[in-house]
DOSE-846975 format. One record per residue (C-alpha): x, y, z negated; residue in one letter. Coordinates in steps of 0.1 Angstrom, whole numbers, padded with zeros to 4 digits, always signed. Last residue first. Layout:
N
XYZA ...
//
This chain:
800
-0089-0012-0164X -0097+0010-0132X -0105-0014-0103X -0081-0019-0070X -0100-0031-0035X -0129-0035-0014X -0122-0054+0014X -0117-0036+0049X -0078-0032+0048X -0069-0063+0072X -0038-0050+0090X -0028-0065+0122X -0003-0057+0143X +0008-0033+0164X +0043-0013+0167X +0063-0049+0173X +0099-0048+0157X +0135-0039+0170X +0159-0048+0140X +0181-0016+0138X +0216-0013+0151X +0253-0017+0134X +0254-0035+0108X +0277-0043+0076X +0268-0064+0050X +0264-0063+0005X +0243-0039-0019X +0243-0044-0052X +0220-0036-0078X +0219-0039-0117X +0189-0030-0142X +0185-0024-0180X +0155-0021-0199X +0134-0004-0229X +0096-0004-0236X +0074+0013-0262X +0036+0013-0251X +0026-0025-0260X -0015-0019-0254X -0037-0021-0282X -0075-0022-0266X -0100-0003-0283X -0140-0007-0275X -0169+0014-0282X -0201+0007-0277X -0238+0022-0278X -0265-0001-0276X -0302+0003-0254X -0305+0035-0238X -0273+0039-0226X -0237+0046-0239X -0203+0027-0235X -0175+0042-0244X -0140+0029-0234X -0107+0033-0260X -0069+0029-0252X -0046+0029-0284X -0009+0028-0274X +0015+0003-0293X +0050+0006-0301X +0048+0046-0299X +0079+0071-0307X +0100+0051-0277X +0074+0058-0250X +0096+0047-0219X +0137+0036-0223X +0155+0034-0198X +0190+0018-0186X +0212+0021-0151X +0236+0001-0133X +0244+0005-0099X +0259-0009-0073X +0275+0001-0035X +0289+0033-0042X +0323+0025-0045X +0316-0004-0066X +0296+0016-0096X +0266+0045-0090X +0259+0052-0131X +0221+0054-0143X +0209+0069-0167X +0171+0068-0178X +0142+0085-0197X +0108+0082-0208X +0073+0102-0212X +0039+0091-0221X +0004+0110-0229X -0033+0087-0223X -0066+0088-0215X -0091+0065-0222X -0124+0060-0206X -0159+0073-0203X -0195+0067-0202X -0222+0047-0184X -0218+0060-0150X -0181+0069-0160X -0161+0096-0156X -0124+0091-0159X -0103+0102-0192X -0072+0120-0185X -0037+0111-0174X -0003+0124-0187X +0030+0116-0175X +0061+0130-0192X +0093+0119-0173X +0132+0125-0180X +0165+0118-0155X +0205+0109-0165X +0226+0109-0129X +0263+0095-0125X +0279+0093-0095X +0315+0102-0105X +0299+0139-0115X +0267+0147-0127X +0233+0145-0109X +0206+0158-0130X +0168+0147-0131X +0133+0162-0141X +0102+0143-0137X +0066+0156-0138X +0035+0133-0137X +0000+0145-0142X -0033+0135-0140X -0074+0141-0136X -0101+0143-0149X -0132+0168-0150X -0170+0161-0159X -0203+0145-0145X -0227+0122-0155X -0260+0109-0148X -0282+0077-0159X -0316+0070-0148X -0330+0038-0168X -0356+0016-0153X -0328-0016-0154X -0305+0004-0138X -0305+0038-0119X -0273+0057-0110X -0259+0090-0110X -0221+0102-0107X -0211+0140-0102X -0170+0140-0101X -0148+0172-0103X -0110+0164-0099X -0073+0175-0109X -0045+0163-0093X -0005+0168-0099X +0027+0157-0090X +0053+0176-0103X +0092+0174-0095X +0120+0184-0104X +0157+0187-0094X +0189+0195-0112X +0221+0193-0090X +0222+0216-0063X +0200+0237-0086X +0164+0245-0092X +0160+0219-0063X +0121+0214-0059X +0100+0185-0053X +0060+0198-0058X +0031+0177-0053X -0004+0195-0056X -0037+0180-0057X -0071+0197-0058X -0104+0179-0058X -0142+0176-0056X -0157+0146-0056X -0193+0137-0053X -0212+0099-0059X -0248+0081-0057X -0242+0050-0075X -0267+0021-0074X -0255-0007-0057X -0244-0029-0088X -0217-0047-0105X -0221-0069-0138X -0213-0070-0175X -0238-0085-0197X -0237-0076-0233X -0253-0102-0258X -0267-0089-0290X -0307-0097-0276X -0301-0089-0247X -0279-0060-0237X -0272-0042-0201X -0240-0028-0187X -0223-0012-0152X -0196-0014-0126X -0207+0003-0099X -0210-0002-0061X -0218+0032-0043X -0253+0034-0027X -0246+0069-0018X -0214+0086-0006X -0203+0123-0011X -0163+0137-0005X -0147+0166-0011X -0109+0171-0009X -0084+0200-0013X -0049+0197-0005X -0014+0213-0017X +0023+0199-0006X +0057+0215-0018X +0089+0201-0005X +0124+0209-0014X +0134+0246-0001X +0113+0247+0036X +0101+0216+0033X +0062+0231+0033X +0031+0209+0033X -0009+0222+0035X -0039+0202+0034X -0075+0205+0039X -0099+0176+0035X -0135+0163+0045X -0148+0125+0031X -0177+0110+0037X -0183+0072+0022X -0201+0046+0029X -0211+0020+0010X -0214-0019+0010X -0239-0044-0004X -0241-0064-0030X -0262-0095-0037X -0235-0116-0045X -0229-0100-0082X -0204-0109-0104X -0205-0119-0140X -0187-0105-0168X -0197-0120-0208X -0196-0096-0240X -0209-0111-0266X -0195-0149-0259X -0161-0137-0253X -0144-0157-0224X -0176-0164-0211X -0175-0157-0176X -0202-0162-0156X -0193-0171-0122X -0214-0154-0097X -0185-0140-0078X -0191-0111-0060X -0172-0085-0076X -0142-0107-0075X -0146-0115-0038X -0144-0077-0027X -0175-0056-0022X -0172-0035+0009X -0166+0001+0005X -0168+0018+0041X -0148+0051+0049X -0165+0077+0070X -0136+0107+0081X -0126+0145+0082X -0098+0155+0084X -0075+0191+0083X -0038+0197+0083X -0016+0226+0079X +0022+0230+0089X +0052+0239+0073X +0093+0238+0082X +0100+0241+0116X +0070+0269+0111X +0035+0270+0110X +0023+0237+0127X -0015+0234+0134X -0026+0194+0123X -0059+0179+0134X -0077+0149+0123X -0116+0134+0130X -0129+0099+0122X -0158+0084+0130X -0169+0054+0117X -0204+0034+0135X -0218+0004+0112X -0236-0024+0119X -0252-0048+0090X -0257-0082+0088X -0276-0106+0063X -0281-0140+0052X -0294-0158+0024X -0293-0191+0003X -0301-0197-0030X -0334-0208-0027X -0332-0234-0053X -0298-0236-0066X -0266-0260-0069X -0253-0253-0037X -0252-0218-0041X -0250-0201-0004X -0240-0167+0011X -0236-0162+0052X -0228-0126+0062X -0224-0111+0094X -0208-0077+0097X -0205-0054+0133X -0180-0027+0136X -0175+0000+0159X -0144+0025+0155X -0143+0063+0167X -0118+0084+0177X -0102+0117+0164X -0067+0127+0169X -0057+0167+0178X -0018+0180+0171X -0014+0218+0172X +0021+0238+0177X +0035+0231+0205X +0006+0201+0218X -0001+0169+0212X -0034+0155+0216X -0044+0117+0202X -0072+0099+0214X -0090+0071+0198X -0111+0036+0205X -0121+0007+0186X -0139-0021+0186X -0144-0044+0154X -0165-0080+0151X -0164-0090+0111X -0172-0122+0099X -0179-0127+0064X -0185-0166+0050X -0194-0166+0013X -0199-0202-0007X -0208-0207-0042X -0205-0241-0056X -0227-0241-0094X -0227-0251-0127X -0237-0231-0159X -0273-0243-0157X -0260-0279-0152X -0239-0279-0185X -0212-0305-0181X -0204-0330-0209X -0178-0330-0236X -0179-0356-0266X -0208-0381-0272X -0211-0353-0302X -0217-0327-0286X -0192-0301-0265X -0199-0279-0238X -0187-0281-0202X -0193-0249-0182X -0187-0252-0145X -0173-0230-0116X -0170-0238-0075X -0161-0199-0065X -0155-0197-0023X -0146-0169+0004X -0144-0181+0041X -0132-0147+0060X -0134-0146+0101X -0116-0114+0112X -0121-0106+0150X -0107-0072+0164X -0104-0051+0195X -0082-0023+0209X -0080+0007+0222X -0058+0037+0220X -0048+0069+0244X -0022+0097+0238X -0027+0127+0254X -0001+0154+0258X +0021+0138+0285X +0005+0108+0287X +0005+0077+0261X -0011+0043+0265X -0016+0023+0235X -0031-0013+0236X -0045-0036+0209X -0056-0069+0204X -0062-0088+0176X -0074-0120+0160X -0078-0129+0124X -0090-0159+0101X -0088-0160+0064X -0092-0180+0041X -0105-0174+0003X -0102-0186-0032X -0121-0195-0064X -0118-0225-0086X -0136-0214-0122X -0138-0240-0151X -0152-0234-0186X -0149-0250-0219X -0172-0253-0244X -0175-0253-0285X -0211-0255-0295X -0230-0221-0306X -0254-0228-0330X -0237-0207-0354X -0205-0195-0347X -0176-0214-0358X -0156-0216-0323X -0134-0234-0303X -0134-0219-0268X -0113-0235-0239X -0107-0212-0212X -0098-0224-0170X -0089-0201-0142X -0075-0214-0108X -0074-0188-0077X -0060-0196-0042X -0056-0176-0016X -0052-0177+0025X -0042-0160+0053X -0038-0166+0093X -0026-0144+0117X -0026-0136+0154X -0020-0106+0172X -0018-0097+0212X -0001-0064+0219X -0001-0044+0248X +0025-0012+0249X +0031+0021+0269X +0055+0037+0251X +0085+0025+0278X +0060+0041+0301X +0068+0028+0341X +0086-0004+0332X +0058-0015+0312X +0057-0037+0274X +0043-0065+0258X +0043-0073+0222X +0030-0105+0209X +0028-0108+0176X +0023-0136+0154X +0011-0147+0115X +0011-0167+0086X +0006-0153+0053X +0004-0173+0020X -0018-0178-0012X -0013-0191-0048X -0032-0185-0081X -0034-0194-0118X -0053-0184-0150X -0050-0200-0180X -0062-0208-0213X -0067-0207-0249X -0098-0190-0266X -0102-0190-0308X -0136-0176-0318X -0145-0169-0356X -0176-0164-0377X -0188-0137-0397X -0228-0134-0406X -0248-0107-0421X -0229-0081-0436X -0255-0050-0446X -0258-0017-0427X -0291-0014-0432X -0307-0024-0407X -0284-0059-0407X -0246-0065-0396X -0228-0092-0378X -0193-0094-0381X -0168-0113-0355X -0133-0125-0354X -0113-0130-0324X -0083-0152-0318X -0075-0152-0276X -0060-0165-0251X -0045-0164-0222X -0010-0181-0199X -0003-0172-0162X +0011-0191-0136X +0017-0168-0100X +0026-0179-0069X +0035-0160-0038X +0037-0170+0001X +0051-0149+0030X +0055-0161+0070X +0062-0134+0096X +0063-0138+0133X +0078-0114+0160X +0077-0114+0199X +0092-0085+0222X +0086-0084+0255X +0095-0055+0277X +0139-0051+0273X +0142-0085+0274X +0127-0119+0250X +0136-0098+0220X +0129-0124+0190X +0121-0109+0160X +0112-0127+0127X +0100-0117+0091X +0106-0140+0059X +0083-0134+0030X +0093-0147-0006X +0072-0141-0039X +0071-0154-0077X +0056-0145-0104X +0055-0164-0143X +0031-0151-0165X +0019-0140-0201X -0013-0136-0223X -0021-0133-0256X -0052-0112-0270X -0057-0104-0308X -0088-0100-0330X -0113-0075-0339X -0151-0077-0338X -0179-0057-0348X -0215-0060-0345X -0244-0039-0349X -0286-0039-0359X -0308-0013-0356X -0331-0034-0336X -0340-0008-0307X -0307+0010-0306X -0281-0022-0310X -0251-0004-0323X -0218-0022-0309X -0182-0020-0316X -0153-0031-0308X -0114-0044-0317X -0082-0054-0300X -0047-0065-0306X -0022-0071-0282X +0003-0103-0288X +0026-0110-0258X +0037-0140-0243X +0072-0133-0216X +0067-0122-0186X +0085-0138-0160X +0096-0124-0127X +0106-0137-0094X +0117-0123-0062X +0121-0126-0020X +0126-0110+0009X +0138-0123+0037X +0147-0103+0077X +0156-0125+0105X +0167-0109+0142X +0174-0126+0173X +0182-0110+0205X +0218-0115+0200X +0226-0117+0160X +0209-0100+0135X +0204-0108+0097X +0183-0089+0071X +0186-0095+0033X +0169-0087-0001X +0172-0103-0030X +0152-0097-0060X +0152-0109-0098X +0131-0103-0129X +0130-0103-0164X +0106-0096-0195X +0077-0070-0186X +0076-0057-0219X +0117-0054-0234X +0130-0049-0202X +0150-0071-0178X +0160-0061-0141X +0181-0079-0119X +0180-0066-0079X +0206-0078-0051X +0210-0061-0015X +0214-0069+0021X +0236-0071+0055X +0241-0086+0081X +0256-0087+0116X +0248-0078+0152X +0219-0058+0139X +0195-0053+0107X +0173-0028+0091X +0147-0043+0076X +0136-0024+0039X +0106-0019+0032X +0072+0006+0041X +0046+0005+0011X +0011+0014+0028X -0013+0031+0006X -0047+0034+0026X -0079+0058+0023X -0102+0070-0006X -0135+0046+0003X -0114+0016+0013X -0128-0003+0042X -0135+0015+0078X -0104-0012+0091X -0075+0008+0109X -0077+0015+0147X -0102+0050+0140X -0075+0068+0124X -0070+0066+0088X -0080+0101+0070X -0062+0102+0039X -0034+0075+0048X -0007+0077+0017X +0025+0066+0035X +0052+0053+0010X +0086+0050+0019X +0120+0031+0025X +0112+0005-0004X +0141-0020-0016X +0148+0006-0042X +0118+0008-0059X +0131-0026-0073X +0099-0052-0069X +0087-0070-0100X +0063-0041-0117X +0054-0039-0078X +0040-0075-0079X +0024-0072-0112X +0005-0037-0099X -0003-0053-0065X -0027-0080-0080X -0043-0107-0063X -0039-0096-0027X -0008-0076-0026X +0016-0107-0021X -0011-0119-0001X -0003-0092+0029X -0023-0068+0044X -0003-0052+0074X +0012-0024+0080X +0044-0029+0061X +0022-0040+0032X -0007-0027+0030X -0024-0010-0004X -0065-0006+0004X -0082+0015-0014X -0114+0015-0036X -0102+0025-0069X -0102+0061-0070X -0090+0088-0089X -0078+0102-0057X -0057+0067-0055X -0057+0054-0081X -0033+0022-0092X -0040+0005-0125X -0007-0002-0147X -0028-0003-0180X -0012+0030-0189X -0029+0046-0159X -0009+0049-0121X -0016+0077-0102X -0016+0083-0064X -0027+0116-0049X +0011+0128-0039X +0038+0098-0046X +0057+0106-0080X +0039+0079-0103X +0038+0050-0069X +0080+0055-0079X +0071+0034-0116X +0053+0011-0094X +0086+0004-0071X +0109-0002-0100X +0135+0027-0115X +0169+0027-0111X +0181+0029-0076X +0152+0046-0066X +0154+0074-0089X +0180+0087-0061X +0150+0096-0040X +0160+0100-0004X +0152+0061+0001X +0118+0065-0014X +0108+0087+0012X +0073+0099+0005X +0050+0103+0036X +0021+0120+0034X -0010+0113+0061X -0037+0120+0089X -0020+0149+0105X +0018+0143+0092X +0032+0159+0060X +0067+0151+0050X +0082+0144+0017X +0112+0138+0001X +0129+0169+0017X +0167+0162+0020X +0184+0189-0001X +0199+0222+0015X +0224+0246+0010X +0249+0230-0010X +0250+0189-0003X +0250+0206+0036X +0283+0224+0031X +0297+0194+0014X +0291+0172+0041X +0303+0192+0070X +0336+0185+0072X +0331+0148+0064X +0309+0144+0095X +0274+0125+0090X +0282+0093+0114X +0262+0092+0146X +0248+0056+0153X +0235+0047+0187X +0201+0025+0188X +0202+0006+0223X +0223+0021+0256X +0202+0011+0282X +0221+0016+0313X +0202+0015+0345X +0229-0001+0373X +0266+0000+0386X +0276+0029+0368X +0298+0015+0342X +0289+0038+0312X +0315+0044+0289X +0303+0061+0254X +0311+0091+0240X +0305+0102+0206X +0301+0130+0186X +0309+0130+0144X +0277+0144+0128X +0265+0183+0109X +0256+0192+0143X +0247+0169+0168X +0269+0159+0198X +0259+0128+0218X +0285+0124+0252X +0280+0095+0275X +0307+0090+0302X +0299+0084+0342X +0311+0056+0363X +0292+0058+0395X +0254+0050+0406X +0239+0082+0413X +0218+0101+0385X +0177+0104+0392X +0168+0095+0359X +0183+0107+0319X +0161+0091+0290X +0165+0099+0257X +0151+0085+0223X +0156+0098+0190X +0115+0096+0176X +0115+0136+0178X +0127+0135+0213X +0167+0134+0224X +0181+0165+0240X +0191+0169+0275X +0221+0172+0300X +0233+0167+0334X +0262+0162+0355X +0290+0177+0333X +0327+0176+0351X +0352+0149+0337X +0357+0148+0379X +0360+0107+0379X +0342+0101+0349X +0312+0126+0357X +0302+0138+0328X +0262+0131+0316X +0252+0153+0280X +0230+0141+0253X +0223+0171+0227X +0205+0152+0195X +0173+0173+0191X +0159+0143+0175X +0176+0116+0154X +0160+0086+0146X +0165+0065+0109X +0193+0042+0101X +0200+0056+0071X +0235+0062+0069X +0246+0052+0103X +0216+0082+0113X +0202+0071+0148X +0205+0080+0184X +0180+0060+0212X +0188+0051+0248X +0183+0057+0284X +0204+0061+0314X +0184+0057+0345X +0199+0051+0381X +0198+0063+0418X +0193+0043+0453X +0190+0069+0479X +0151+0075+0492X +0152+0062+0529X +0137+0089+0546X +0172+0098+0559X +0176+0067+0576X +0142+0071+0590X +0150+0104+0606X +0188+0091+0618X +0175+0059+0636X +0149+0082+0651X +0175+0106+0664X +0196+0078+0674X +0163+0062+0694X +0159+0097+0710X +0194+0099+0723X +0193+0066+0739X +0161+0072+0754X +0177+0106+0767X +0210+0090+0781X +0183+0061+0796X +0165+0089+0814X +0195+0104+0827X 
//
């Protein structure tokens, strides 16, 4: 009896810890795209039938970002149903056996619903997040025809002046990244590089307003980061770009991404030349104390020769390690000169002495990108991700002038400047998201060697020998040691993100050639930054920030190379600068729900801003940069995109400012303060057979000045463009400013001691003609790291 029981028991236990035993189940997961566009799909329904039974197991719909993930299913055959309205469903075969990851899944647009959705509704271009706008380039049909800084004109609180200067907010202390990440391609000059990239090998532009706490503190008025094209898969595919116009010459881009296995490739690459152009200038300068003035006129010539490749790579190691590379370089040859006349006059008015100055030159530059990513990922949190970054950068700048001249007792001389910078970085970041909280830290290390060797070689009669006063190696080392931490809350209807960022400058500055010229200094700073969005509707929401931006002064600004170009009116740089910082509060509010409108007000106050500012010995004006602005900004910008039809839409971007500048030089106070702002409104028409014709006025006004004020200008153009191929090319032709062949911009200059004012001709009539032609077939999406490094701390941009 006793055994019958013991055997009893043990069964009984056998049975209990048999049924403890947790029953193996399995995960399907994946991610549903647009074929079109390649870009997620939320609120996809995902449904689970049972192959065997074709009965419904389980359902769900796929998150904002297109992802789904379905656990606790046994392991059998099962089929994988997506339906989404306005698409073709599909169902996939799922063996069963283990966790199925599915991988990007396309849903095609459905033909019987195309038409219905061309009527009531057109794809919003832009959408408002809670510490940025996003314009999508790709949903602009423009894009085809038009280049990528002609589309910066219709992004919200960028402008772009008739001298092809970027503003952002007026501004231009930002940062423009490329893809995330600050690339050399942007380094020297963005606006030449854009001029030479096809708007249409852009997916969007962000505009960061209030960058959270893991960006650099650099860039007073936020970040512009220019998303591209790199969708690849099991396959290839890409796209060709000629354009040639009657002022920027001709270009050519290609574009193309390969995939196959775990291995992906995306290149990019272009060239333009510009050809020589004549502009013609003149100014003029009272002397206050002496009575006396000059004049001069002349004509400027310059010209270059761009070109630019990157190549991106991503390896997928598995399904939680991911590593990607990039390497980029860009060279640019430019040609200057100059013919300039001058006339000295008395007290009274009277000719004095007129002599000549002819300049030749050039100005040359180089640089590359290196870098690595190291993406790691967990089993528990597919979001949860380490990243490890590397990358190294460099530029080089070569700029030589050779002045003859008749001016008395001035010798002929020519001047040498070799400039560049290296750059060092190391990252590491890590994102850990909850249900509603999203956590971020990470570190950085960016170690910057910054160098100007210049030399001024004048001529006797021995011939040319160097001038040791005008001679001199100039070395800058900035480190910069970052921490940062930020939290992000999501909730219905509100989002939260604020964090703060840590960061620690050294500087080391030394001229080789001078007594004493060595110093040192560092300076800590602490950034907050604060951003919350409140959704109204599926369609509008309202946002509010609040964050510190640091302007540190760029290599150009520092450089104490005097530049002689123009013996009257020499630049120099100043190494002695320091940075700003900059508050800034705003309030913005977007609305898709007919086309897009987005509003937002903006005030900001910083002290110690760098200027650019002016001061006269003798009849020589000395250009230079100084820490002596105190700064507010209040403004208003509006973007509208509305369809008055289903095939005329237009849209307006808008901003108009109130700045208070005052600054003390040289014993003098100056103050000023006024309105400016700009405007760019664009009207096109789609016609049938894929044609579409499209007209622009753009107006922008004069910017307040420390010392005085700037141009403004009034343009317009138009285009037609024709979709050929079936859809894949296109050919289109503008024309910009055809009433005007040159456009007059003027600068004042006023302060105690002289009075200028200064015209600059620029060539203002322009027409063109562009091709493009798309090529591949794929079928997934390029899987890429989501950190990496962006270096956006350096002061940046510079109005005319």
């Amino acid at each position: 009896m006793k055994k019958l029981l013991l055997t009893a028991l043990c069964c009984l236990i056998a049975v209990f810890l048999f049924a403890q035993t947790p029953a193996k189940t399995i995960v399907i997961e994946g991610m549903v795209t647009d074929s079109a566009t390649s870009k997620p799909l939320g609120y996809v329904t995902v449904a689970i039938i049972d192959a065997a039974t074709q009965k419904p197991i389980k359902s769900t719909l796929t998150k904002d970002d297109g992802t789904f993930e379905l656990k606790g299913l046994s392991p059998k055959p099962y089929q994988l149903s997506l339906i989404y309205v306005g698409y073709k469903s599909r169902v996939i075969s799922v063996a069963g056996s283990g966790d199925f990851h599915s991988g990007p899944v396309l849903l095609a647009p459905s033909n019987s619903h195309l038409k219905e959705v061309a009527v009531t509704a057109l794809k919003p271009l832009m959408k408002q997040e809670v510490d940025r706008l996003s314009y999508d380039v790709q949903a602009d049909p423009e894009s085809k025809a038009i280049t990528a800084l002609d589309m910066m004109r219709k992004v919200p609180l960028i402008s772009v002046d008739a001298s092809d200067e970027i503003k952002l907010r007026g501004s231009g202390s930002y940062k423009i990244l490329l893809n995330g990440k600050e690339s050399a391609l942007m380094a020297r000059n963005p606006s030449d590089i854009l001029k030479a990239m096809p708007a249409s090998n852009i997916v969007k532009i962000e505009v960061i307003t209030s960058p959270p706490a893991r960006y650099e503190a650099e860039g007073l008025a936020g970040i512009i980061n220019i998303i591209t094209i790199k969708n690849g898969a099991q396959g290839y595919n890409g796209s060709v770009n000629s354009n040639y116009n009657t002022v920027n010459g001709y270009r050519f881009n290609l574009n193309s991404t390969v995939k196959q296995g775990k291995l992906g490739l995306n290149i990019f690459a272009g060239y333009q030349k510009r050809p020589e152009m004549a502009n013609p200038f003149d100014n003029a300068t009272t002397f206050t104390q002496s009575k006396t003035s000059l004049y001069q006129f002349g004509d400027r010539v310059n010209g270059n020769r761009i070109n630019f490749a990157s190549a991106e790579l991503s390896y997928e190691l598995d399904t939680l390690n991911l590593i990607t590379g990039m390497v980029g370089f860009f060279g640019n040859k430019g040609t200057q000169g100059a013919d300039q006349y001058t006339q000295l006059f008395d007290a009274a008015n009277m000719p004095t002495t007129f002599y000549s100055a002819i300049s030749n030159g050039d100005a040359n530059g180089n640089g590359g990108d290196v870098s690595i990513n190291y993406q790691l990922g967990f089993k528990n949190n597919k979001n949860q991700l380490l990243t490890a970054s590397y990358k190294y950068s460099n530029n080089n700048n070569n700029q030589f002038n050779d002045v003859v001249t008749t001016q008395p007792g001035q010798a002929n001389y020519r001047q040498y400047n070799n400039s560049g910078a290296k750059e060092y970085t190391t990252q590491l970041d890590y994102i850990h998201p909850l249900k509603v909280l999203t956590f971020e830290a990470g570190g950085k290390m960016i170690l910057r060697n910054n160098f100007s060797n210049f030399s001024n070689d004048t001529l006797s009669s021995a011939g040319y020998h160097t001038n040791p006063k005008q001679t001199n190696n100039f070395i800058y080392h900035q480190n910069v040691y970052a921490l940062y931490n930020s939290y992000t809350l999501k909730f219905t209807q509100w989002v939260f993100k604020g964090g703060l960022r840590f960061e620690r400058t050294n500087i080391d500055a030394d001229f080789t050639q001078s007594a004493g010229g060595v110093f040192s200094q560092f300076y800590t700073n602490v950034v907050p930054s604060v951003s919350a969005q409140r959704t109204l509707s599926n369609v509008s929401s309202i946002t509010f920030g609040f964050t510190q931006r640091i302007q540190r002064p760029n290599i150009n600004q520092l450089n104490p190379f005097v530049n002689q170009a123009n013996p009257l009116y020499i630049t120099v740089g100043n190494p002695n600068l320091r940075p700003a910082v900059n508050n800034n509060f705003e309030l913005g509010y977007g609305t898709s729900r007919k086309g897009s409108v987005n509003l937002s007000a903006s005030y900001s106050f910083a002290n110690n801003t760098i200027e650019q500012v002016s001061s006269v010995n003798g009849n020589i004006t000395t250009q230079t940069f100084a820490n002596i602005g105190k700064k507010k900004q209040l403004g208003l910008d509006a973007n509208i995109n509305y369809p008055i039809t289903k095939n005329l839409n237009v849209n307006v971007n808008a901003e108009v400012l109130h700045i208070w500048l005052e600054g003390a030089y040289n014993g003098q106070l100056y103050k000023n303060k006024g309105f400016q702002g700009h405007m760019f409104t664009y009207m096109g028409y789609k016609f049938d057979k894929g044609y579409r014709v499209g007209l622009n006025i753009d107006f922008d006004s004069r910017y307040v000045l420390l010392q005085g004020i700037d141009n403004y200008w009034l343009g317009g153009g138009a285009n037609v463009s024709k979709d050929i191929f079936k859809g894949k090319g296109n050919i289109g032709v503008a024309v910009r400013n055809p009433f005007k062949r040159f456009i007059r911009l003027d600068f004042l200059t006023r302060t105690n001691d002289f009075e200028t004012m200064a015209n600059n001709y620029m060539l203002f009539r322009m027409a063109g003609i562009n091709f493009s032609y798309k090529f591949g077939k794929l079928n997934s999406e390029i899987k890429k790291n989501q950190r990496g490094i962006n270096n956006d701390d350096a002061s940046g941009g510079g109005r005319n």
